[in-house]
C-alpha positions as CSV (number, residue, x, y, z in Angstrom):
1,X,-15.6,13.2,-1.9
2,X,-19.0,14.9,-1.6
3,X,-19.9,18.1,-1.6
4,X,-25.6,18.3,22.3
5,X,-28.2,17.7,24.1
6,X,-27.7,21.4,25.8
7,X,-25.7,21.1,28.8
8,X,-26.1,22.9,31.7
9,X,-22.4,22.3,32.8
10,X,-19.7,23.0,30.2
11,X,-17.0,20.0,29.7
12,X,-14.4,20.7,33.1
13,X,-11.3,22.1,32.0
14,X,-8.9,19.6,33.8
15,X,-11.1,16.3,31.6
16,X,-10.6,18.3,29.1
17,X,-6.3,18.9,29.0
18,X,-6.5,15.6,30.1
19,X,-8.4,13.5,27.1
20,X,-6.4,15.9,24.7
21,X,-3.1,15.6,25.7
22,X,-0.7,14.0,23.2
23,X,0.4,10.7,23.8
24,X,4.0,9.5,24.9
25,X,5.9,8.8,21.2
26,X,7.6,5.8,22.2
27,X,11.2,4.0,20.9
28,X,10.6,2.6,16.8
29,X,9.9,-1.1,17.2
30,X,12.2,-3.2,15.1
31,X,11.0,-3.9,11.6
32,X,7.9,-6.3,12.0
33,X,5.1,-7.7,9.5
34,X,1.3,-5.9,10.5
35,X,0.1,-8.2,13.0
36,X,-3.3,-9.9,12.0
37,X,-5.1,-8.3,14.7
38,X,-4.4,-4.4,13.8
39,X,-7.2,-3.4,11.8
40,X,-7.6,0.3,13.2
41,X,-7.0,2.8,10.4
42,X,-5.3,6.4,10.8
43,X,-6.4,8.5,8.2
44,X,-4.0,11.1,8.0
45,X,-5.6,13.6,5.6
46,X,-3.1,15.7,3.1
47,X,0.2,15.0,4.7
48,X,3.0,14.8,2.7
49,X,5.1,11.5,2.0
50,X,8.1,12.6,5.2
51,X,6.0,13.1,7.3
52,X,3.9,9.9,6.6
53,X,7.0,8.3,6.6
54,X,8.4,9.6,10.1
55,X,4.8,9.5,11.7
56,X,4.5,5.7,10.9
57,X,8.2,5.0,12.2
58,X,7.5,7.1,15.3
59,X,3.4,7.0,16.4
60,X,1.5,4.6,14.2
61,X,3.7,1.6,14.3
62,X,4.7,1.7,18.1
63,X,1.3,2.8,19.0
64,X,-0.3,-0.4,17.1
65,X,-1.9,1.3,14.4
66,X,-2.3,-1.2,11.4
67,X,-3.0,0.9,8.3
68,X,-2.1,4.1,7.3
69,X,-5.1,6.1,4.9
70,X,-2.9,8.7,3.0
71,X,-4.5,11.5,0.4
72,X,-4.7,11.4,-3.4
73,X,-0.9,10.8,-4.6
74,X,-1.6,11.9,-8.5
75,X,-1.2,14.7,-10.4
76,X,-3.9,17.1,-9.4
77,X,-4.9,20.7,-10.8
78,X,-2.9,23.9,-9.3
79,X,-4.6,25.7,-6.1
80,X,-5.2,26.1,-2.8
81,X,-8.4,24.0,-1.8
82,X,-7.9,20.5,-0.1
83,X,-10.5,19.6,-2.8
84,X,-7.9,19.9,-5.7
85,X,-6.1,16.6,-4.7
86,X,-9.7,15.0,-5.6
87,X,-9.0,16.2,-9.3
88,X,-6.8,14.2,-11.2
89,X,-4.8,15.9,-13.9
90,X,-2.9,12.7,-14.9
91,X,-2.0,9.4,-13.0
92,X,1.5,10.7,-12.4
93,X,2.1,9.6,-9.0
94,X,3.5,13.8,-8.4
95,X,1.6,15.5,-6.5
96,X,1.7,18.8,-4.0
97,X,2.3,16.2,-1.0
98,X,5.9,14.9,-2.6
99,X,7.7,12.6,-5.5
100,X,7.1,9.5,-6.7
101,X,10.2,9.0,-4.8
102,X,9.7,10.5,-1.7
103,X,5.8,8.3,-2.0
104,X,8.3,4.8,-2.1
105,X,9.9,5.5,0.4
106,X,7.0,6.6,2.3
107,X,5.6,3.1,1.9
108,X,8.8,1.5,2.9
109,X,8.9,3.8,5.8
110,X,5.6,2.1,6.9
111,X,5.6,-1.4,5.9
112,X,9.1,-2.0,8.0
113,X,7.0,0.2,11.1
114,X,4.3,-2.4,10.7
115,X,1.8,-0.8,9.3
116,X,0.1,-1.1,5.8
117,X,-0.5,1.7,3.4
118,X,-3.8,2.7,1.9
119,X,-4.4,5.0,-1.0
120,X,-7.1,7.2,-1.5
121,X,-7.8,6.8,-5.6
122,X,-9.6,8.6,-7.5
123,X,-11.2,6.7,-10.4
124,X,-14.2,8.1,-10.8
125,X,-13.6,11.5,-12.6
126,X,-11.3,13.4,-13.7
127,X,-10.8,17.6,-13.0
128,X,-13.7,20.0,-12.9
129,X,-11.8,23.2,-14.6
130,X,-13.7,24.1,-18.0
131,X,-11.0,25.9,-19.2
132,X,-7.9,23.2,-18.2
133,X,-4.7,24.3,-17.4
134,X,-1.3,22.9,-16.1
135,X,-1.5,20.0,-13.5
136,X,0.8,19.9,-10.5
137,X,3.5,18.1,-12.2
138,X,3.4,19.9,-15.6
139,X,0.9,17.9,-17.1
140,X,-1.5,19.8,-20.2
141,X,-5.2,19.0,-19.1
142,X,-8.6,20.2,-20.8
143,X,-11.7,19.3,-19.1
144,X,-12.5,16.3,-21.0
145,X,-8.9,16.4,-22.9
146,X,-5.6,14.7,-20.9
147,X,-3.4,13.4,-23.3
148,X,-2.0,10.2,-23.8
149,X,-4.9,8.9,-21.6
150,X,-8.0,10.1,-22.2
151,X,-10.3,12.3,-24.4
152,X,-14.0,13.6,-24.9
153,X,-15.3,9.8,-26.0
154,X,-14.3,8.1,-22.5
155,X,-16.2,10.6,-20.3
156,X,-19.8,10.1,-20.1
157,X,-21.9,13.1,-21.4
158,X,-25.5,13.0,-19.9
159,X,-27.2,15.8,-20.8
160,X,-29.7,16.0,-17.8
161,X,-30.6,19.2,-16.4
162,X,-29.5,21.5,-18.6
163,X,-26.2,20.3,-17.8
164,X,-24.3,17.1,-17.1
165,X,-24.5,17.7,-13.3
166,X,-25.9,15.4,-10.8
167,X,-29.5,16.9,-9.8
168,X,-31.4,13.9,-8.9
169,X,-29.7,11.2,-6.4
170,X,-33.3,9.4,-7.0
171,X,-32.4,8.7,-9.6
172,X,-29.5,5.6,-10.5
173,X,-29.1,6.7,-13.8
174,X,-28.0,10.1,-13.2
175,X,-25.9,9.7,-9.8
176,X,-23.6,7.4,-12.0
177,X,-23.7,8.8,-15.3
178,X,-23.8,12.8,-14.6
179,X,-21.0,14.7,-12.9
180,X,-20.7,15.4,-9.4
181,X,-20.2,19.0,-9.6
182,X,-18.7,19.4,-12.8
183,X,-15.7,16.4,-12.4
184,X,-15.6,15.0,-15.6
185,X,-17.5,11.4,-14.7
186,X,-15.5,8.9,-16.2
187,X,-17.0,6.2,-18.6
188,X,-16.3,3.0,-15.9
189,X,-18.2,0.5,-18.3
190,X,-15.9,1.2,-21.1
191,X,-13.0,-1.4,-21.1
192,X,-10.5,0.7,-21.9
193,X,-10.9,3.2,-19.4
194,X,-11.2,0.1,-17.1
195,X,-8.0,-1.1,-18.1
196,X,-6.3,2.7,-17.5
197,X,-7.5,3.1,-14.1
198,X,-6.3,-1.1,-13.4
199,X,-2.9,0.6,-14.8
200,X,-2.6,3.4,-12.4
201,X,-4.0,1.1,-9.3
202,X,-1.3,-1.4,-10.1
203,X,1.6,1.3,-10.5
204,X,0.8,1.8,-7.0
205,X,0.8,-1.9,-6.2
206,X,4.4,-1.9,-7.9
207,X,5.2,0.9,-5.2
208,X,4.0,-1.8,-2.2
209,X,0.7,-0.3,-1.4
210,X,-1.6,-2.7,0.4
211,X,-5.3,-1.3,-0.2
212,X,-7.2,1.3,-1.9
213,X,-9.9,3.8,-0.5
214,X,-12.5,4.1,-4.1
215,X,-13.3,8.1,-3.6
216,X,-16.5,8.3,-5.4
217,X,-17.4,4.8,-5.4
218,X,-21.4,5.2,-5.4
219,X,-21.1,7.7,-8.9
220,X,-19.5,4.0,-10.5
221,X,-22.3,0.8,-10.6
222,X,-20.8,-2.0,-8.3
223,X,-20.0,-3.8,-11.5
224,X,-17.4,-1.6,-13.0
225,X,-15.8,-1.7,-9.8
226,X,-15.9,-5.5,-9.9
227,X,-14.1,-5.5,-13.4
228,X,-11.8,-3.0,-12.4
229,X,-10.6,-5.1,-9.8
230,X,-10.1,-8.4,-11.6
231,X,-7.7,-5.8,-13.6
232,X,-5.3,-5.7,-10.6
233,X,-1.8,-7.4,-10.7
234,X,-2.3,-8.6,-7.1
235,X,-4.6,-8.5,-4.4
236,X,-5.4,-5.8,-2.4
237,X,-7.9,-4.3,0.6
238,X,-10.7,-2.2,-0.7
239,X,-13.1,-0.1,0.9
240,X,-15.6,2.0,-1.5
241,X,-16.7,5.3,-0.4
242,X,-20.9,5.1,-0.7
243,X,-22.9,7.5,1.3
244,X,-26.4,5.9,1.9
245,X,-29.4,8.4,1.7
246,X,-32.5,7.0,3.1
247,X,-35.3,5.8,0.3
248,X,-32.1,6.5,-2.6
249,X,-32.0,3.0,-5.6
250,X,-28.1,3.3,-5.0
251,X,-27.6,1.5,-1.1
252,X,-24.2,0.6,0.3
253,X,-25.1,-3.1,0.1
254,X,-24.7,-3.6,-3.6
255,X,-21.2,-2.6,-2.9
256,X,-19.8,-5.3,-0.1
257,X,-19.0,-8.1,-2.7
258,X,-16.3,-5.7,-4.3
259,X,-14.6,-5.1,-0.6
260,X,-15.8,-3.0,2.6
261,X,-17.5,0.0,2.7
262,X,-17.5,3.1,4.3
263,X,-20.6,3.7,6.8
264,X,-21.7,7.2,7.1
265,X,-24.5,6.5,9.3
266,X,-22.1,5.8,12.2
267,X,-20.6,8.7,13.1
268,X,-23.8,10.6,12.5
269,X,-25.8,8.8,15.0
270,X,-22.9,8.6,17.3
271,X,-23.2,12.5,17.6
272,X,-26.5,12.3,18.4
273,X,-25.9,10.3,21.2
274,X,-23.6,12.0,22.5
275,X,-25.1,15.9,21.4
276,X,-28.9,15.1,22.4
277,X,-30.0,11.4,23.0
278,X,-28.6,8.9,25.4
279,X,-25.4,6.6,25.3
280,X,-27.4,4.2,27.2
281,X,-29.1,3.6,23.2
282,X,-25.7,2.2,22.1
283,X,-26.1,-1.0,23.6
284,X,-26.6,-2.8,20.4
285,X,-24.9,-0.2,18.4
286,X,-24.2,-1.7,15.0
287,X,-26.0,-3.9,12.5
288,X,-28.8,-3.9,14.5
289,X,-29.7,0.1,13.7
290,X,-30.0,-1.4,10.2
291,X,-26.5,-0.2,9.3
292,X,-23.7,-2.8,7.2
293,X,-22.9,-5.9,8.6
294,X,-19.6,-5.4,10.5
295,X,-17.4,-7.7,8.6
296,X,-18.2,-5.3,5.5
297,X,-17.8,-1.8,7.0
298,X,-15.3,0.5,8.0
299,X,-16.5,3.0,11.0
300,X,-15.2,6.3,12.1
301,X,-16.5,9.7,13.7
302,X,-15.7,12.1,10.9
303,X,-13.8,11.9,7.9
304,X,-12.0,15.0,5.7
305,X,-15.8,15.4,3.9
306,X,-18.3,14.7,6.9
307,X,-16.2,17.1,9.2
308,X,-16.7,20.0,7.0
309,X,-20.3,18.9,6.4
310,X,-21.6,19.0,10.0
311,X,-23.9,16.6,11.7
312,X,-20.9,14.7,13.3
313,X,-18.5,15.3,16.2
314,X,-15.3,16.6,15.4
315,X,-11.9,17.5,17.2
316,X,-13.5,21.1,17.8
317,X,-15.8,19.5,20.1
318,X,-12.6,18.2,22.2
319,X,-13.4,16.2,25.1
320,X,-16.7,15.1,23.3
321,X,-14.6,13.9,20.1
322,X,-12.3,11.8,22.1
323,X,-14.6,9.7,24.2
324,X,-16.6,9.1,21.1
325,X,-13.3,7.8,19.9
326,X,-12.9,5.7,22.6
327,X,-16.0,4.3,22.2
328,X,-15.7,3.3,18.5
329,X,-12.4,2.0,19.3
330,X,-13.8,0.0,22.5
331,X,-16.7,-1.4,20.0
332,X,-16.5,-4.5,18.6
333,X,-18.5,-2.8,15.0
334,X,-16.5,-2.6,11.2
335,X,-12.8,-1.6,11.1
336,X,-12.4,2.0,13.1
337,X,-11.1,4.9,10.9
338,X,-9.0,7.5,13.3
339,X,-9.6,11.0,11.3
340,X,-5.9,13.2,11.6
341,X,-7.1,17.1,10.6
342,X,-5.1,19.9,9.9
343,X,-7.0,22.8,11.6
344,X,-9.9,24.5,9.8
345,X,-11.7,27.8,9.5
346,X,-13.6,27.4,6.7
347,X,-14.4,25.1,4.4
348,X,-12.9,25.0,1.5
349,X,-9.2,25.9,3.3
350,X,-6.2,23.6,2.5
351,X,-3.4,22.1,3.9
352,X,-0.6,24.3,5.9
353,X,1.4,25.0,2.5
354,X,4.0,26.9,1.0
355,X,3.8,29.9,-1.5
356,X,3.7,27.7,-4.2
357,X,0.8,25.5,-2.5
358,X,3.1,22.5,-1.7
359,X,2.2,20.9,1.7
360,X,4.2,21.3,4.5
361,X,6.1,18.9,6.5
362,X,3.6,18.2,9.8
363,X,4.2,19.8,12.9
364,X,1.6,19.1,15.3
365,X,-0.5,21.0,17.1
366,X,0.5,24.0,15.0
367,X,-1.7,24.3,12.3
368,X,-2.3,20.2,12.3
369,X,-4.7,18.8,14.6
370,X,-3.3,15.3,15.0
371,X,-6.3,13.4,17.0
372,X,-4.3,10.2,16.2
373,X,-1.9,11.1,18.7
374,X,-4.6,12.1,21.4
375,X,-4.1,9.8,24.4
376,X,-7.6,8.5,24.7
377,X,-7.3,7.8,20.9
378,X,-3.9,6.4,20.6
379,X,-3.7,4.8,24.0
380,X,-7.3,2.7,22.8
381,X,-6.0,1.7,19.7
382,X,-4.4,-1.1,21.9
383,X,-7.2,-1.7,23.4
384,X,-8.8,-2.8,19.9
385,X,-5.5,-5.0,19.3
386,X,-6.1,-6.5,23.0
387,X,-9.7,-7.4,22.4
388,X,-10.0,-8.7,18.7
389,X,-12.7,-11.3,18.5
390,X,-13.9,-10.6,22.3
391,X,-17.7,-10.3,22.3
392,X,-19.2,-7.4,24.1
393,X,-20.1,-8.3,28.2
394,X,-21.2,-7.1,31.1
395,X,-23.1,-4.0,29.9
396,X,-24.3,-1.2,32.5
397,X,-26.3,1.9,31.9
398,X,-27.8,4.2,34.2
399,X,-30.4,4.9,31.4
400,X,-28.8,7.9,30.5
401,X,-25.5,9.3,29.7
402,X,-23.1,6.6,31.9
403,X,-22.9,3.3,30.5
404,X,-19.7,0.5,30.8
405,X,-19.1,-2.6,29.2
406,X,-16.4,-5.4,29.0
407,X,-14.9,-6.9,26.0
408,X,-15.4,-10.7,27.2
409,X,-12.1,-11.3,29.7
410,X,-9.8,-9.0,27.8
411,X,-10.7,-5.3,28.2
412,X,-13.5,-2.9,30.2
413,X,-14.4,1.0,29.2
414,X,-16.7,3.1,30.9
415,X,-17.7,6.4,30.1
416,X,-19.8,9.1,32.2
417,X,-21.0,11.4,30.0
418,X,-22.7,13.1,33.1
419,X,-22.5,16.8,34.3
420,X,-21.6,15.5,37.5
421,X,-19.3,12.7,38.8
422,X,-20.4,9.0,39.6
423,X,-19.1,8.8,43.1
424,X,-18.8,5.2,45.5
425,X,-19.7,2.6,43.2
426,X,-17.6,-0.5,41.5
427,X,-17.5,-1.9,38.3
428,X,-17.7,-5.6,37.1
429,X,-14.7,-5.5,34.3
430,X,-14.4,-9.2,34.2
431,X,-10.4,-9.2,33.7
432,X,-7.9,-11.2,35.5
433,X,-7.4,-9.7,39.0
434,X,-3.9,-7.2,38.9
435,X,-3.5,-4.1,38.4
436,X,-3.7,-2.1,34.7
437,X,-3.2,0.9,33.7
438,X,-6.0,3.8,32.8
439,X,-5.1,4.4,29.2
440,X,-7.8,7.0,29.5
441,X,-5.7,9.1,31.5
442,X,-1.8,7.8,31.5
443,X,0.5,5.8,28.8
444,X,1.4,2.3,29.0
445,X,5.1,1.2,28.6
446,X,8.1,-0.5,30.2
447,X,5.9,-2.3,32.3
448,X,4.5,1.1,34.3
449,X,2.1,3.7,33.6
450,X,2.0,7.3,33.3
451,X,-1.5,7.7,34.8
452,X,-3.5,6.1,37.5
453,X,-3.5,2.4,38.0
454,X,-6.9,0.8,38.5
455,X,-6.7,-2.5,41.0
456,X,-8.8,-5.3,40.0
457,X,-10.0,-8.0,42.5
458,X,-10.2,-11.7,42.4
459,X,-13.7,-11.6,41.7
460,X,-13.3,-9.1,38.4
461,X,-14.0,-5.9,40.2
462,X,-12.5,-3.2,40.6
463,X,-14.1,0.7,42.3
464,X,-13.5,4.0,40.9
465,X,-14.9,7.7,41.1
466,X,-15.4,8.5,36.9
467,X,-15.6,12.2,36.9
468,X,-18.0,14.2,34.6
469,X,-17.5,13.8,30.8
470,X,-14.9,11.7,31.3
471,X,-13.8,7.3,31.4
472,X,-11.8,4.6,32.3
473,X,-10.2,1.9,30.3
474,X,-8.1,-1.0,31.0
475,X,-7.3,-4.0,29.0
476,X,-5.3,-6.4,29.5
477,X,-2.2,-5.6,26.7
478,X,-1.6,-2.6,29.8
479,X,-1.3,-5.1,32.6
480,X,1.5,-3.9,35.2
481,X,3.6,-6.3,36.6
C-alpha cells in the first residue's frame, strides 16, 4: 500500500474486440495438487470469498493459474474506500469480503481447483482514524488503542516533522519508524508484537493458506521480517512489497533473503516501451536493466496501488494492456502477477458494494474488469506452464515496435506493435513441425481451437500476416492433433 509514444493510428477496433474478449470458461478439472510449474499469480483485488471460491473452480484452475492473490481478510475500519481493507481494526479474519467461514471454504475451493492461496497481510500498521471507531466485525479500536492486542506502547511514536508522518524516504530511520500517512506504524522489533502478528499469520496457515503478500514490507527493517517469520507454524511463500526509489538507503535487495519481492520497476518501464520507446529494447529485459534477480522477484504490469498511481499501463489502455501481458507472461523474468480490477473513476472508489459497504459477489464485465479472463491473458498463462525453464531464442526486431522470440523448442510470440501490418514474411518459432493454435486470437481445448491455426514446417517455420498492434503465439501445450 502506498499512497505512448503518440500514435498516428489509433489501436483498430477489430485487434482490439479481439485481444479483449473473455476467454472460453472451460469444464472444473478434477481435484489435483498445483503443479510445480504454475507460478503465474492472479491477483484478484477485493473480491469476496464466493466468488474467489467459484472463480478458482471455474477460470483459474482450468485455465492453469497457480496462485490465487486475494485482499486483506481482517477486520478493517467501516467505509467506502478500497484503502480501508489496508487498516486493520483487529486480526479477526471478518471482513467486508465475507466470514471466517465463507474465507475456509474459499481456500478449500481453491486448493482442490489446483491452485494455492495467497494473502495480502497487513503487519505493518494498524488503522489511520484519530478518533477510532467500530471495526467491520464489531471490534472497539482507538488509533493506538485495540484491545486485547495492542495499546499506545507497541506502536512506534517518532516525533519527526511535527508529526509522526513519513516526510523523508532518505531517510531509513523515518521510512520505518514514522507512519505512512497516519497508520499507526507498528513497533516490529518488539517481541511481543512479533509474536501477535506470527499469531494472526499462522491462524491463516490453520485455515490452509499457502503464502503471504507483506503490504508495507519496506516501512519494517528486513530483520523484523526475518524474526517474524521464524514465528510461523509452517512454511510458507513470501513476497514483500518494497518499492525501490532511485538513490533511497532502503533497496529491495536487503529484502530477498526473507522471500521474493515485488518489482515496481517492471511494469513502469514496460509502459515506456510500449507508450514512447521501442520494444525492440526488451531484448534483455530483466536483471540486466539492474532490476532483482529473477529467482527473487515477482513481475506484473499494474497492481491495485501502481494503477491508480499512473506511469504504468492499465486495462483502460485495452489492446495496449493485453499484449504487455502477453509479453510478461511470454518472458522468462520473476513470477508474473495477472492484476483482476474492478472498474474505476477515481481514485479512492471501492469495490462494487452494498448499502452497508459489503462487497458484492463478482459479475464480470459489469462493474469488474476481470483482465484474468482476457484471452490473450488467460490463454498465455499456458504458455508460461508450457515453457518453464526454456531459455529465450531466436530473437527478431525490426528495431522498432515488432519484435518475436522463441522460448527454446517449446513456445514462440510475436508482437507488432506497428500502426501498420507486417505483410509476406515467416517466422523461425523453432517448435516441432504441426499445427497449434493462436492463443492470441482463439481458445485451446478438446484437441481444436477456437481461432486460427498457425502451420509449422519441418524446418521450424512457419508464415503469417501480424496485423497492427496485435501478435501471435503458439506453444506447444496448444498442439492440435
Amino acid at each position: 500500500m502506498h499512497r505512448r509514444r503518440c500514435r498516428s493510428a489509433v489501436l483498430a477496433l477489430g485487434m482490439i474486440a479481439s485481444l479483449l474478449v473473455p476467454t472460453a470458461v472451460a469444464a472444473p478439472p478434477a481435484a489435483a495438487a498445483p503443479s510445480g510449474t504454475r507460478k503465474v499469480i492472479a491477483q484478484l483485488f477485493e473480491w469476496n470469498w464466493p466468488s474467489v471460491a467459484s472463480e478458482c473452480t471455474n477460470v483459474l484452475g482450468p485455465k492453469g493459474y497457480g496462485y490465487v492473490q486475494v485482499s486483506p481478510p481482517q477486520e478493517h475500519v467501516k467505509g467506502n474506500p478500497w484503502w480501508v481493507a489496508y487498516q486493520p481494526a483487529s486480526y479477526r479474519v471478518e471482513s467486508r469480503k465475507g466470514t471466517r467461514a465463507q474465507f475456509q471454504s474459499m481456500v478449500n475451493t481453491c486448493h482442490a481447483a489446483g491452485v494455492k492461496v495467497i494473502v495480502d497481510a497487513v503487519i505493518n500498521h494498524m488503522s489511520g482514524q484519530d478518533n477510532g471507531g467500530t471495526g467491520w466485525a464489531g471490534s472497539s479500536y482507538g488509533h493506538y488503542d485495540y484491545p486485547g492486542i495492542y495499546q499506545t506502547q507497541d506502536f512506534h511514536h517518532c516525533g519527526r516533522n511535527g508529526g509522526d508522518d513519513i516526510v523523508n524516504y532518505n531517510d531509513r530511520y523515518e521510512v520505518q519508524n514514522c507512519e505512512l500517512v497516519n497508520l499507526a506504524d507498528l513497533k516490529t522489533e518488539s517481541d511481543y508484537v512479533r509474536s501477535r502478528i506470527a499469531g494472526y499469520l499462522n491462524d491463516l496457515l490453520s485455515l490452509g493458506v499457502d503464502g503471504f503478500r507483506l503490504d508495507a514490507s519496506k516501512h519494517m527493517p528486513a530483520g523484523d521480517i526475518a524474526a517474524i517469520k521464524g514465528k510461523l507454524s509452517r512454511s510458507a511463500y513470501l513476497v514483500q512489497e518494497v518499492i525501490y526509489g532511485a538513490g533511497e538507503p532502503i533497496q529491495p535487495t536487503e529484502y530477498t533473503g526473507n522471500g521474493d519481492v515485488h518489482e515496481f520497476r517492471y511494469g513502469k518501464d514496460l509502459a515506456r516501451m510500449f507508450n514512447s520507446e521501442r520494444l525492440a529494447y526488451l531484448k534483455n529485459f530483466g536483471a540486466a536493466w539492474g532490476y532483482l534477480p529473477s529467482g527473487s522477484a515477482v513481475a506484473f504490469v499494474d497492481n491495485h496501488d501502481t494503477q491508480r498511481d499512473g506511469g504504468v499501463l492499465t486495462y483502460k489502455n485495452g489492446g495496449s494492456y493485453a499484449l504487455a501481458n502477453a509479453f510478461m507472461l511470454a518472458w522468462p523474468y520473476g513470477s508474473p502477477a495477472v492484476m483482476s480490477s474492478f472498474t474505476f473513476s477515481g481514485k479512492d472508489q471501492g469495490p462494487p458494494s452494498d448499502a452497508n459497504n459489503k462487497t458484492l459477489n463478482t459479475t464480470c464485465y459489469s462493474g469488474w474488469e476481470c483482465e484474468h479472463r482476457w484471452r490473450v491473458i488467460a490463454n498465455m498463462v499456458a504458455f508460461n506452464n508450457a515453457t518453464q525453464g526454456a531459455a529465450v531464442a531466436n530473437w527478431y526486431d525490426n528495431g522498432y515496435q515488432h519484435i518475436a522470440f522463441s522460448r527454446a523448442g517449446r513456445g514462440y510470440l510475436t508482437i507488432n506493435d506497428e500502426g501498420f501490418a507486417v505483410t509476406g514474411r515467416s517466422y523461425y518459432a523453432g517448435v516441432p513441425a504441426g499445427r497449434y493454435c493462436d492463443v492470441i486470437h482463439g481458445d485451446f481445448g478438446n484437441g481444436s481451437c477456437s481461432g486460427p491455426v498457425i502451420t509449422v514446417d519441418s524446418s521450424g517455420w512457419f508464415a503469417a500476416n501480424i496485423n497492427a498492434h496485435d501478435a501471435v503465439a503458439v506453444h506447444i501445450g496448444a498442439k492440435l492433433p
